[in-house]
C-alpha positions in Angstrom: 113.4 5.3 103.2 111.3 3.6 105.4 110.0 5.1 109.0 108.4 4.2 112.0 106.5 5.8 114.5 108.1 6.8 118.2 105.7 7.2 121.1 107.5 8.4 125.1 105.7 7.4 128.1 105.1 10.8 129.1 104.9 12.7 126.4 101.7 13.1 124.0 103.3 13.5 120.6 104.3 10.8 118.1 107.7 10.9 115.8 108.7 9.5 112.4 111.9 8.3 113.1 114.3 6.5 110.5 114.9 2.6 110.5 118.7 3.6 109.0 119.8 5.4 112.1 119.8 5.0 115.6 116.5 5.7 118.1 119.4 8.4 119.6 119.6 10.2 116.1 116.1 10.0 115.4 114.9 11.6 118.4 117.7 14.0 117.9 116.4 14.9 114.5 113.0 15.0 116.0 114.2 17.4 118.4 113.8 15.4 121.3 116.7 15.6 123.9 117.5 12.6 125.0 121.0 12.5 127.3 123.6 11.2 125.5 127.2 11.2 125.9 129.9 8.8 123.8 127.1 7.8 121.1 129.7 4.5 120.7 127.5 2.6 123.4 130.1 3.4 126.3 128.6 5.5 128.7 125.4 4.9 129.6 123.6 8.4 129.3 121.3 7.1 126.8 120.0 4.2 128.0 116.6 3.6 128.4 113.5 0.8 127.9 112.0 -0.5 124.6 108.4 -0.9 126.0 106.6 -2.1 122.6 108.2 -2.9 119.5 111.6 -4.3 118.2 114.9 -2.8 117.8 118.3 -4.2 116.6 121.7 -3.1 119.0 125.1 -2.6 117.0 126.7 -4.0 120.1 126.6 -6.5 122.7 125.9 -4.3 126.0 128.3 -4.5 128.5 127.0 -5.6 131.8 128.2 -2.9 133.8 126.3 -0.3 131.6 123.2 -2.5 131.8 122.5 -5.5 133.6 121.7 -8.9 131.6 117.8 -8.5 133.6 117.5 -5.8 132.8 118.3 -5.8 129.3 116.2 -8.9 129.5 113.4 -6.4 130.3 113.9 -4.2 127.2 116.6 -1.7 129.2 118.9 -0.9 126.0 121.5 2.4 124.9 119.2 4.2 122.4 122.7 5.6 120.8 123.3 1.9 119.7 119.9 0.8 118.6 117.8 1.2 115.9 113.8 0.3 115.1 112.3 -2.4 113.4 109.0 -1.5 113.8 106.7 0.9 115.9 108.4 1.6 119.0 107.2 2.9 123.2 110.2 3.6 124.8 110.7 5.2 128.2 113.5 7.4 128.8 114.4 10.4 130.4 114.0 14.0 128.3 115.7 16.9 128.9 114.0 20.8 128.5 114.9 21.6 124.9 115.9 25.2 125.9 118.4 27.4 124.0 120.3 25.2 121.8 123.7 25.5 121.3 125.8 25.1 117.9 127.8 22.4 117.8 131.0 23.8 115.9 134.8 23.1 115.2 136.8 26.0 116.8 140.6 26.4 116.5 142.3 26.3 119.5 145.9 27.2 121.6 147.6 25.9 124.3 147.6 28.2 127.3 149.2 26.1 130.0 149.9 22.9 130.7 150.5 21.6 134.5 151.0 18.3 136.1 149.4 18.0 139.8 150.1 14.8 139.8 152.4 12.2 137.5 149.2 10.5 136.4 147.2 14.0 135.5 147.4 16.9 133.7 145.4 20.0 133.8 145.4 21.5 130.4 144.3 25.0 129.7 142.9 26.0 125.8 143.0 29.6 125.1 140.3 30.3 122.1 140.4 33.5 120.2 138.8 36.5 121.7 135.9 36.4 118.3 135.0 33.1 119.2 131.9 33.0 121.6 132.0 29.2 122.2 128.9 28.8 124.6 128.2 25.5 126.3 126.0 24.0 129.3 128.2 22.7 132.2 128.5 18.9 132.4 129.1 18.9 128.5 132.3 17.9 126.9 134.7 18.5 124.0 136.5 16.7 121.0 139.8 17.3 120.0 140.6 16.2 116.7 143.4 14.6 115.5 145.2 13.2 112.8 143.6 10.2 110.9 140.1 11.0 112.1 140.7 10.4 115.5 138.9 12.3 117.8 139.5 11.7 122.2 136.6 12.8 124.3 136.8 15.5 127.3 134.3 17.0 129.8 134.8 20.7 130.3 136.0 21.6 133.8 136.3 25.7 133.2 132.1 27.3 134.9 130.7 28.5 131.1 131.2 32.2 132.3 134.9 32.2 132.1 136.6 33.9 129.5 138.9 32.3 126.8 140.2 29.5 128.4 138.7 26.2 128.2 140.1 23.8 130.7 140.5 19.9 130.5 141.4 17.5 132.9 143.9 14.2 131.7 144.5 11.0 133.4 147.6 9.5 131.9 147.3 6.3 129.9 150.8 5.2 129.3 150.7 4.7 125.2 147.9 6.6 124.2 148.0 8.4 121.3 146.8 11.9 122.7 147.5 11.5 126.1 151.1 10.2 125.8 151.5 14.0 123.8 150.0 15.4 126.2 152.2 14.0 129.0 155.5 14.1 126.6 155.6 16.5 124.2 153.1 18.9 124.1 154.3 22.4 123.8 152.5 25.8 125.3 151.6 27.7 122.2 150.8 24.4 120.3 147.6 24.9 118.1 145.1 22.6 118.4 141.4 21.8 117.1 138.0 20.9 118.9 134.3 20.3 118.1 131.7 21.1 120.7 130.0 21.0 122.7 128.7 17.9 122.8 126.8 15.3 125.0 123.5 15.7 127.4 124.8 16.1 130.8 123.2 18.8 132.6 122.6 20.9 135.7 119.4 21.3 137.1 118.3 23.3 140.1 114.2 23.2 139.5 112.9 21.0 141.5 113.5 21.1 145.4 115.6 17.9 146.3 119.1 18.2 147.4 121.7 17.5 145.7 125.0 14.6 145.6 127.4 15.2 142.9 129.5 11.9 143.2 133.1 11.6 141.0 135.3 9.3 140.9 139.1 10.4 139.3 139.0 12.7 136.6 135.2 12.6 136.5 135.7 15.4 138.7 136.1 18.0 136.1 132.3 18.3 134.6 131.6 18.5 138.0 133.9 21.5 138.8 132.5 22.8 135.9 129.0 22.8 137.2 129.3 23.9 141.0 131.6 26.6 139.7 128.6 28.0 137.7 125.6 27.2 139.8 124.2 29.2 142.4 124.3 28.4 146.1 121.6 30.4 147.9 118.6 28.5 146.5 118.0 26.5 149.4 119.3 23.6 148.2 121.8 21.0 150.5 125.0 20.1 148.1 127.2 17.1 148.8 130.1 16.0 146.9 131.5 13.1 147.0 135.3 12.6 144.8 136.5 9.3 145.4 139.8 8.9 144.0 143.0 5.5 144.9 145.2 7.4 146.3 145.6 10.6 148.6 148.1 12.2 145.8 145.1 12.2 143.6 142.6 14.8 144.9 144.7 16.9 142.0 142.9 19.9 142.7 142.9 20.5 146.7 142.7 24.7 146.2 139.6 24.0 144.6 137.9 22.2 147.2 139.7 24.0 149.8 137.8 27.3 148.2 134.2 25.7 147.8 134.4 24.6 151.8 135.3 27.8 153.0 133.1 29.9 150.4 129.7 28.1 149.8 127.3 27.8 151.4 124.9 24.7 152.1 127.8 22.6 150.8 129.9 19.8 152.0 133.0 18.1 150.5 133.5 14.3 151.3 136.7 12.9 150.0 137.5 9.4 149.6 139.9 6.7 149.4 139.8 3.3 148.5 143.4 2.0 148.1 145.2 3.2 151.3 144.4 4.0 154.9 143.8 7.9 155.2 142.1 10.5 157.5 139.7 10.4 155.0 136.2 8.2 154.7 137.8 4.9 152.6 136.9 2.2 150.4 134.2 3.1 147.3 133.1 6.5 147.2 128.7 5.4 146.0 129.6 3.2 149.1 130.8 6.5 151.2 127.2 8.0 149.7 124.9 5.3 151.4 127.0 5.0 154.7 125.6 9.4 155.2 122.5 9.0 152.9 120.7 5.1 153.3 117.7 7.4 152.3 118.0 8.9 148.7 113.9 9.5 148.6 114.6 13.5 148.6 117.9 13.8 146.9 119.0 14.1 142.9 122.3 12.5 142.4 125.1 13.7 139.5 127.6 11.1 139.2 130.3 11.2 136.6 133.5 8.8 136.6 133.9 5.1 135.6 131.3 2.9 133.8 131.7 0.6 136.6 131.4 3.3 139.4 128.5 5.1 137.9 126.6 2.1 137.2 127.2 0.5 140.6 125.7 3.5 142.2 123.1 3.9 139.7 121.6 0.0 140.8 122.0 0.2 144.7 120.6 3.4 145.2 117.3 2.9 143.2 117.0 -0.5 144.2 117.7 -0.4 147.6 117.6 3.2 148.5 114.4 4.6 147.4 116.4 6.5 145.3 113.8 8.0 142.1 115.4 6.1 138.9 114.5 10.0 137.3 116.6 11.5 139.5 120.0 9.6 138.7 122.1 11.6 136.0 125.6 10.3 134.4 128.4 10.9 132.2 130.3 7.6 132.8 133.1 7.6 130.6 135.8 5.0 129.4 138.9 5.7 127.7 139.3 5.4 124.1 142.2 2.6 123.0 143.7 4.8 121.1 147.2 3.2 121.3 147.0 2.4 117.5 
């Protein structure tokens, strides 16, 4: 086995890290939190800038995760790369702070209802001896037959009790999701792993706060406000930009936080028909209230193509601190095989 040495910008220590796995797993190893979500180069959580040495990618980036300059420029998806020599990378770090188990936990359906035709709220009852702990902004597996696995962000606060709840956007023929939309029973047993991925709240430094979702990115975010608290002086925005009117799936929930919290503001928009509401794309919707992001962290959680349009415009053009953008973009798995 063969290692290399891993120096942060920022950080005084240096790592051994593994020239057979990925920067991602080394740091992992090392343990060095690094935000991460899909680990199959999807995302974007992980990305971050190879400042000396070489690596090798497993993938061709997509351009909407990081741009060809930038990737020019040594910008890369640490889950996908790994070292051929020394490496100084920059990338954001997370607090280590009281790790949680990543397990496989049995599971039952509680409930299953349809808001919409295109989305389903799905509600996992665990057994009352499991204490499954997780931050909120993480996500789930459920496992399925054939090794499959399909990726989903908690939306339930992490002080509920034994329900776990996930939120489904209907993809026609996949595998899980046409089950889910079909056939799946209440009562019907199913399995997870978690939690998993990097995506966290943070209320510790003084800047206010966007959380900006697109669809069912929504749900990591409900997870979050529903467990943070409101009276630390902080000024929250969020902004769910969604097609269609008939897809704010989860009005009571919105309606609640507007009429409950306070130093809070809902924004809804949408982009595919004329409504009462603010319309066309929702990071659009963010800079049209904010043109200034100097003073503000943003959470954004939706489409690769959302999350890495807002990502570019507000740190290029609106002074927006490239540390204080945090993601869980996510695409859906093909899982029509």
């Amino acid at each position: 086995m063969q290692n290399f040495k891993l120096k942060i910008i920022g950080n005084d220590f240096e790592y051994s890290i593994d020239k057979n796995l990925s920067v991602l797993e080394s740091a992992l190893n090392n343990n060095i939190v690094i935000p991460y979500g899909c680990k199959n180069g999807q995302c974007g959580s992980c990305r971050g800038q190879v400042v000396e040495g070489k690596v090798t990618s497993s993938i061709n980036i997509p351009p909407y995760i990081i741009s060809p300059t930038d990737q020019e420029k040594g910008w890369t998806l640490f889950c996908q790369v790994k070292p051929e020599s020394d490496l100084l990378i920059k990338v954001r770090t997370l607090a280590k702070g009281d790790e949680i188990e990543i397990k496989k936990y049995p599971g039952r359906v509680q409930s299953l209802d349809f808001p919409n035709k295109d989305t389903a709220i799905l509600k996992i009852k665990i057994p009352s001896s499991v204490n499954f702990r997780f931050n909120p902004g993480q996500y789930i597996d459920i496992l399925l037959k054939d090794q499959k696995r399909r990726s989903y962000s908690l939306a339930n606060s992490n002080d509920s009790d034994e329900n776990i709840e996930l939120h489904l956007k209907n993809m026609g023929n996949g595998t899980f999701t046409n089950h889910v939309f079909n056939s799946m029973k209440v009562n019907e047993i199913l399995r997870f792993e978690g939690p998993l991925g990097g995506f966290k709240f943070s209320q510790d430094n003084k800047k206010n706060i966007i959380f900006l979702a697109s669809g069912t990115g929504f749900a990591p975010i409900k997870s979050i406000i529903n467990s943070t608290n409101f009276q630390d002086g902080h000024n929250y925005f969020l902004y769910w930009g969604v097609r269609y009117k008939k897809d704010f799936y989860d009005e009571n929930t919105t309606k609640f936080w507007k009429e409950n919290l306070t130093n809070f503001k809902f924004i809804p928009v949408v982009s595919d028909e004329p409504s009462e509401f603010k319309n066309g794309f929702v990071h659009k919707a963010v800079l049209e209230d904010h043109p200034n992001l100097e003073n503000y962290s943003i959470y954004a959680c939706g489409s690769p193509l959302m999350v890495e349009a807002a990502r570019t415009e507000f740190i290029k053009d609106h002074k927006l601190s490239e540390d204080q953008f945090y993601s869980d973009a996510f695409l859906p798995a093909i899982d029509n095989t």
